[in-house]
N, C-alpha and C positions, 0 to 999 in steps of 0.2 A: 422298212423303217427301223431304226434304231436307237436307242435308249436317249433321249435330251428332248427339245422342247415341242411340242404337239400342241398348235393352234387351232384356234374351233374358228367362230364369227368372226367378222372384224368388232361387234359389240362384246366378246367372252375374253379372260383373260390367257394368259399363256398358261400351258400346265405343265413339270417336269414329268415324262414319261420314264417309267424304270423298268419297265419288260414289253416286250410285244411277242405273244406264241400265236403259231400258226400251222393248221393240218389240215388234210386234205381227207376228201370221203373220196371215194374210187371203187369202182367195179374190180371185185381180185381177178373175174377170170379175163378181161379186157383191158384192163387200167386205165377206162376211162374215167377220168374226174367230174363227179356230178355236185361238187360242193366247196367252196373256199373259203376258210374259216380263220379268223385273225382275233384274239382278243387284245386290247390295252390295258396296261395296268400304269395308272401315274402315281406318284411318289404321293407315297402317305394312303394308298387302298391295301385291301390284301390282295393278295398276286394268287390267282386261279391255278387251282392244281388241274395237272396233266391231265389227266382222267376227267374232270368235268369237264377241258378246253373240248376233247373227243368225243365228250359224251352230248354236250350241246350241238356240235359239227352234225352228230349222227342224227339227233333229232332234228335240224332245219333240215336235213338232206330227204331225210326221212317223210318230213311233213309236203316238200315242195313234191317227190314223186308221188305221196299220194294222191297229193292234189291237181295232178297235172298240167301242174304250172310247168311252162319249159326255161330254161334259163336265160339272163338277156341276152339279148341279140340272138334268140333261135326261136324258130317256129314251132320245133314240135320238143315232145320231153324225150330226154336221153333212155334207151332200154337199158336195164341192168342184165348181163347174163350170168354171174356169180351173186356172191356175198358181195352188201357194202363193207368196208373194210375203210381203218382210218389209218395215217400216215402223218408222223408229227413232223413241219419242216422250218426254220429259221429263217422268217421273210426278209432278214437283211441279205441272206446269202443268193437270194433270188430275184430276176427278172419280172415281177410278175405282170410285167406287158404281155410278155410272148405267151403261147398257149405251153403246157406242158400237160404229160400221161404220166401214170406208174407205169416202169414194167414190174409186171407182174412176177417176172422169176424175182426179181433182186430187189421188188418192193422201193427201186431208186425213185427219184422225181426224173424224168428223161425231158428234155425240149419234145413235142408234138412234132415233127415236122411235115406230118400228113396233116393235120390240119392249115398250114398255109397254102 
């Protein structure tokens, strides 16, 4: 998504969006993604610093593996075998139909393609 108009209900009005940031929470030593994280900010909020977008990510991430909720559309919850570890990424630049991982060496976003 990218900076202009962000509609809600058909009963809500338009709102002009001015930033969308977006990171990922990931297993370092697998870079499996166990969280996806996007805030909006619309024209006329304050725009969420970096560090909190991260710091929230790590707490839902956080809270759903304690709670051994699995994520939708899976049966069981994901194992961590490192650190959670977060990863800031620009959801305009991204697909995020398709599944993607971290690799782990270069900390990139990679396409998943052992998950198809």
């Amino acid at each position: 998504m990218e900076p202009g108009s962000y509609g809600g209900n058909a009963a809500s009005t338009d709102h002009v969006v001015s930033s969308v940031k977006g990171c990922v929470v990931f297993d370092s030593a697998t870079g499996v993604i166990q969280h996806v994280h996007q805030v909006v900010t619309i024209e006329g909020a304050e725009e969420t610093a970096d560090d909190e977008v991260a710091n929230r990510a790590l707490a839902f991430a956080r809270e759903r593996l304690e709670s051994g909720t699995a994520l939708p559309g899976e049966a069981t919850v994901r194992s961590v075998e490192g650190e959670l570890a977060v990863l800031p990424f620009d959801p305009a630049e991204l697909d995020l139909s398709r599944p993607y991982r971290v690799d782990p060496k270069t900390r990139l976003l990679v396409p998943d393609d052992r998950a198809s």
